[in-house]
C-alpha positions as CSV (number, residue, x, y, z in Angstrom):
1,X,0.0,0.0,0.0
2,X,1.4,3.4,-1.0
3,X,2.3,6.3,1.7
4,X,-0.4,7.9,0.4
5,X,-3.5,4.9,0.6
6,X,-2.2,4.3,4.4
7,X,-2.8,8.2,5.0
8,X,-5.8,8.1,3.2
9,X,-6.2,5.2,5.7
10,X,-5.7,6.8,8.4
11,X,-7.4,9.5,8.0
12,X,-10.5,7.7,7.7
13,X,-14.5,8.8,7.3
14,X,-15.3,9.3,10.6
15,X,-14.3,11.2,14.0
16,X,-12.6,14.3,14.3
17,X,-9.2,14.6,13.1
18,X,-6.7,16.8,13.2
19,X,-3.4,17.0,10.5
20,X,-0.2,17.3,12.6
21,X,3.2,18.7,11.0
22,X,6.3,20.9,12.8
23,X,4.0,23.3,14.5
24,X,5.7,26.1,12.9
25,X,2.5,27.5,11.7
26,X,0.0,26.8,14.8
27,X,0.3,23.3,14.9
28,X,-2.1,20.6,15.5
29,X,-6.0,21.0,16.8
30,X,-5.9,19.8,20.4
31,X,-8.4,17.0,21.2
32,X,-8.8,15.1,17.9
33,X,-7.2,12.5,17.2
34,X,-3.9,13.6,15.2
35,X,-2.7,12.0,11.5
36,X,0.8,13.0,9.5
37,X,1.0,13.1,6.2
38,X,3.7,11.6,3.8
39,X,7.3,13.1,3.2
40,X,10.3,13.0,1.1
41,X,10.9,14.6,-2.3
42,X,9.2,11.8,-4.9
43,X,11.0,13.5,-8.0
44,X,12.4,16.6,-9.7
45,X,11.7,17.3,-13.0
46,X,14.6,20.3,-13.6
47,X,14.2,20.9,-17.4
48,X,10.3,20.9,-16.8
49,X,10.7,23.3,-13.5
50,X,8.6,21.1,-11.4
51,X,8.8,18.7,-8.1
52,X,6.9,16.1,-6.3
53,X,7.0,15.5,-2.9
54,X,4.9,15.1,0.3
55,X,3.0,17.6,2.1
56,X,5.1,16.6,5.3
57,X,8.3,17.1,3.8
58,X,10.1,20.4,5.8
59,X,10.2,22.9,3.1
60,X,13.9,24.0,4.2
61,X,14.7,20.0,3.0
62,X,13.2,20.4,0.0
63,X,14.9,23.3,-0.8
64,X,18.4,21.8,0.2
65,X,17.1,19.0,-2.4
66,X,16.3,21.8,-5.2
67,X,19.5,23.8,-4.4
68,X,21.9,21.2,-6.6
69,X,20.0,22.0,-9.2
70,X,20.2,25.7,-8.6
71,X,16.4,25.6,-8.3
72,X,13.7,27.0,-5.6
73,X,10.4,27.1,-4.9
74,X,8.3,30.0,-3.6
75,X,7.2,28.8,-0.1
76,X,8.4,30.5,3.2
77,X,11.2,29.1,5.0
78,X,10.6,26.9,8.2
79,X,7.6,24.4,8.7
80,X,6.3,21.7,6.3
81,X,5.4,22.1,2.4
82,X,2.0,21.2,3.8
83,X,1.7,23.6,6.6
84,X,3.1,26.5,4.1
85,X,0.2,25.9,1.6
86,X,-2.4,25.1,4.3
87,X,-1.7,28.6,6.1
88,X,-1.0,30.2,2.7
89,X,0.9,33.1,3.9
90,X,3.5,34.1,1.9
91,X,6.9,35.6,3.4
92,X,8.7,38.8,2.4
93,X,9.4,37.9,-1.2
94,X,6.5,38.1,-1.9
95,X,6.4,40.8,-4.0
96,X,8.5,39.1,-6.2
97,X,8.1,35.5,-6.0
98,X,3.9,35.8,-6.2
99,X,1.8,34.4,-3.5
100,X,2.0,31.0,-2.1
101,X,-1.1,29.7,-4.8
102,X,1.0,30.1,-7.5
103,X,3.6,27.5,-6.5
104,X,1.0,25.0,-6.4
105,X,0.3,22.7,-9.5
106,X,-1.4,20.0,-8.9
107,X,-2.3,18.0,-5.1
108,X,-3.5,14.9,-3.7
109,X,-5.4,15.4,-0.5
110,X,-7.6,13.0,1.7
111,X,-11.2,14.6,1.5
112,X,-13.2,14.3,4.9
113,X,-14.7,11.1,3.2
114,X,-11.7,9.4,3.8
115,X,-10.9,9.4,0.0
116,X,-8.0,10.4,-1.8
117,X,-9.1,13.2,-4.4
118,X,-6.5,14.4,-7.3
119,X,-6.4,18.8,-8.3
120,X,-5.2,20.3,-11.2
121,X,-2.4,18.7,-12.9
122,X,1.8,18.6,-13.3
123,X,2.2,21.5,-15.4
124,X,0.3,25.0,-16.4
125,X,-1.2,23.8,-19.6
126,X,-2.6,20.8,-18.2
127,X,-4.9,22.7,-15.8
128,X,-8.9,23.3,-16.5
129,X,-11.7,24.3,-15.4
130,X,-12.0,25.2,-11.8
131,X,-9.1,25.5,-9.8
132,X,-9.3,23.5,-7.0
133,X,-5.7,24.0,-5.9
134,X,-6.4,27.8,-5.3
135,X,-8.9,27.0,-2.7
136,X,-6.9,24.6,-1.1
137,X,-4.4,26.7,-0.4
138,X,-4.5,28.7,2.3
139,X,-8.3,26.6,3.9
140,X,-5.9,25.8,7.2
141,X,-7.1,21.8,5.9
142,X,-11.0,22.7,6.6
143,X,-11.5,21.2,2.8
144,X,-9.0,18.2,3.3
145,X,-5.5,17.2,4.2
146,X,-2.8,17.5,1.8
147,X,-1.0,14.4,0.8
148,X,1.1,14.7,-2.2
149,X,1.8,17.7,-3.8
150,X,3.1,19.0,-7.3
151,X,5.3,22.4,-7.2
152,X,6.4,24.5,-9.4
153,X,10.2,25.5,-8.9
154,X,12.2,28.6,-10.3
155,X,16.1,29.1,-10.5
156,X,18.2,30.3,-8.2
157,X,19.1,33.6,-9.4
158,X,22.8,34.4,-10.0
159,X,23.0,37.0,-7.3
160,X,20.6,38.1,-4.6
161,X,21.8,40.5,-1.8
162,X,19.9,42.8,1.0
163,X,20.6,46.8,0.5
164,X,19.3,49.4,3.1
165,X,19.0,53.4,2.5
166,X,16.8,56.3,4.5
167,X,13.6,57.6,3.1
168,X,10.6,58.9,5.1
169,X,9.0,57.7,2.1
170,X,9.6,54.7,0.2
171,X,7.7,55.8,-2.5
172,X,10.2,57.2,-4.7
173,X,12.9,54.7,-3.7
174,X,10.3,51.7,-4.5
175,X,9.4,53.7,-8.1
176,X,12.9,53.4,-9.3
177,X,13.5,49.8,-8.5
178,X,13.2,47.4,-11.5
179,X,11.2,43.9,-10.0
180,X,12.5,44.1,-6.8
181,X,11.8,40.7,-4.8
182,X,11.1,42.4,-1.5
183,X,10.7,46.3,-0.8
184,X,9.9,46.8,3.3
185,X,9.8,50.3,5.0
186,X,9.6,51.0,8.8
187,X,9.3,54.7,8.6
188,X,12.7,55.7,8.2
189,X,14.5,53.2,6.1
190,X,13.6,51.0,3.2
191,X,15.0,47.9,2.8
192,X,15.3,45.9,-0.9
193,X,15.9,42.3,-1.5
194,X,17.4,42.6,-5.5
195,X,18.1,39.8,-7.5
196,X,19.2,38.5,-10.9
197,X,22.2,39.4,-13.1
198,X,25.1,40.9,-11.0
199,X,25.8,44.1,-13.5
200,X,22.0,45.0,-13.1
201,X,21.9,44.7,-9.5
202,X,24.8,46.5,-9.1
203,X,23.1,49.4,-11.0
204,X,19.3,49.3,-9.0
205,X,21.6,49.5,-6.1
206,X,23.3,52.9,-6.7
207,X,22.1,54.9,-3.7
208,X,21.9,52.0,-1.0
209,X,24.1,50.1,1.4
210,X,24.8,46.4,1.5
211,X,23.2,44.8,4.6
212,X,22.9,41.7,6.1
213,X,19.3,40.9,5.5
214,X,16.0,42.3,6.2
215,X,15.0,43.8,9.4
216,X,13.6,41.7,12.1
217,X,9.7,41.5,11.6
218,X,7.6,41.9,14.1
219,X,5.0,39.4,15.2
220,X,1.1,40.6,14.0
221,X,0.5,40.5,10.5
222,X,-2.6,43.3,8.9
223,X,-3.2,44.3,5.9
224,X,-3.7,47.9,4.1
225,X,-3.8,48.8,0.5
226,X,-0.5,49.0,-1.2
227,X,-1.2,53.2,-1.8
228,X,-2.0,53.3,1.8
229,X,1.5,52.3,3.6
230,X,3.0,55.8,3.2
231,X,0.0,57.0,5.7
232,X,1.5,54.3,8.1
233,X,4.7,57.2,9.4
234,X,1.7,59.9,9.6
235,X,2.7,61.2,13.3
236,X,-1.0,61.2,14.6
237,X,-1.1,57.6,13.5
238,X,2.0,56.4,16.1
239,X,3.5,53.9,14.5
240,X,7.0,55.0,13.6
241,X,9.0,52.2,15.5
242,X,6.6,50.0,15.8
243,X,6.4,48.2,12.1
244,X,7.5,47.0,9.1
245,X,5.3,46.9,6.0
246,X,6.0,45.0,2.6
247,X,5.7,47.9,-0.1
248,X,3.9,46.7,-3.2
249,X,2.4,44.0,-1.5
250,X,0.2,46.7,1.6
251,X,0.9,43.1,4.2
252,X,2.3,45.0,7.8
253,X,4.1,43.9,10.2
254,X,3.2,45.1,13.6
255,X,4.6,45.0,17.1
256,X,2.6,43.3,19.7
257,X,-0.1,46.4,21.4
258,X,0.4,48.4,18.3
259,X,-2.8,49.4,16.4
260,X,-3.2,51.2,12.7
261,X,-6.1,53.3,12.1
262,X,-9.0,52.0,11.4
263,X,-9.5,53.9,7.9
264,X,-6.4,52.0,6.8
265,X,-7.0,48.6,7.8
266,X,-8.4,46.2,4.5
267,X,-11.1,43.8,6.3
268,X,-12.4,40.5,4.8
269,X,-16.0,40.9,2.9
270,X,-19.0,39.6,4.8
271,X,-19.5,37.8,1.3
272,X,-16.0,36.0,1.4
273,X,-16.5,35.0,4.5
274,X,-20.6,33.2,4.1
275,X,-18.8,31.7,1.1
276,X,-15.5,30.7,3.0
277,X,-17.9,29.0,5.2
278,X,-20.8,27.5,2.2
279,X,-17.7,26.1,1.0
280,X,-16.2,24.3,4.0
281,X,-20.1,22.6,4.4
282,X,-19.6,21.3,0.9
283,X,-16.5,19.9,1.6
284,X,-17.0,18.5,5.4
285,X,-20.6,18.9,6.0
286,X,-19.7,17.1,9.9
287,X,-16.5,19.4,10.4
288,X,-14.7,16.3,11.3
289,X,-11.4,18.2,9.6
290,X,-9.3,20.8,11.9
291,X,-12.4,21.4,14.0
292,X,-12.6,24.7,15.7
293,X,-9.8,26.2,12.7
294,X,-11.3,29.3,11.2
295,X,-10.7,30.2,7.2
């Protein structure tokens, strides 16, 4: 019986269940009885830019696996391949790299049926009609469990290094830039994340100063809209010191007590959420799945 058929099997149709990985990203429910899904890298395809492997492999392996190849793929460091398409948060590269969907081709989950249920398929072109991955990513395993996932990878670019300069504003700083990977701004500096051929990053980077790496982000995630983050070092607002937001991309990064106005903040649609929710009834009508998780 394959890794997958005994996850499948373990899974089961009945009872609460929870999916258990590194508990980087929250971790298992606790009560229900807990199930891991496979790991290991299944293949690598290099010339066709894609990889195999299971949703409990730790995406910092797969990327060690990828890295002989001088290949990637887009999924935050730390935690399981599962647990990174399950939460569907993307990191600071996002601007760059795309959201977390987008490195998803195809995936074999368990459904709450017990059953194991095959989305989209190995490569772009081979993908119709409604795209199941896309809601699967980022549904916390509410719909199902991952078990076997298709990724897309990208190469390693032949030079990628941190650079830091002043600006109250990043706007003009983030303007000039040519497809930066990451652009973050905590009120008085901007930091870029430029990548690609080493003559043209040594020209984007006329004006800043090498650096280490990014700053260090603090814990609470928001959102605002991308035109908004200038308004986040607006003195009546408080903030200065207290985050880092991801220009281009509007995601902030706020220290713990720390609050942004309430004209800024983007909230989720009543209408996304009645169909987050008609959606996960469809899928596990007895929320046997990650009960008590909210999408």
């Amino acid at each position: 019986m394959s890794s997958l058929a005994l996850f499948a099997e373990s899974v089961g149709a009945s009872g609460p269940v929870t999916i258990a990985g590194l508990s980087t990203r929250g971790g298992a429910v606790v009560g229900p009885r807990p199930v891991t899904a496979p790991a290991g890298v299944r293949w690598h395809q290099a010339d066709e830019m894609t990889v195999c492997c299971g949703a409990a492999t730790p995406v910092d392996e797969l990327q060690a696996a990828l890295a002989g190849s001088r290949q990637t793929v887009a999924l935050p460091s730390g935690g399981t391949v599962g647990g990174a398409l399950a939460v569907g948060l993307s990191g600071v590269r996002r601007l760059g790299d795309g959201p977390v969907r987008d490195a998803l081709l195809q995936a074999e989950y368990v459904s709450a049926a017990g059953e194991i249920v095959k989305a989209g398929g190995p490569t772009v072109k081979n993908v119709s009609g409604f795209d199941l991955c896309r809601l699967l990513v980022g549904s916390r395993g509410t719909l199902g469990f991952l078990g076997e996932v298709i990724l897309r990878t990208r190469p390693i670019p032949a030079v990628s290094h941190w650079f830091v300069t002043e600006a109250s504003d990043p706007s003009a700083v983030f303007t000039r830039l040519y497809r930066p990977t990451s652009v973050l701004w905590d009120g008085r500096q901007v930091w870029a994340l430029l990548e690609g051929h080493p003559a043209d990053v040594r020209e984007q980077s006329v004006g800043f100063t090498e650096c280490d790496g990014p700053p260090t982000l603090f814990p609470v995630r928001a959102a605002v809209r991308p035109s908004s983050v200038v308004s986040l070092a607006d003195p009546a607002a408080g903030l200065v010191g207290s985050f880092v937001a991801e220009v281009g991309v509007g995601t902030v990064h706020l220290a713990a007590g720390a609050q942004l106005p309430s004209a800024l903040v983007v909230s989720r649609p009543e209408r996304a959420t009645a169909l987050a929710h008609a959606m996960k009834m469809e899928f596990d009508p007895t929320g046997r799945l990650n009960p008590g998780v909210d999408v």
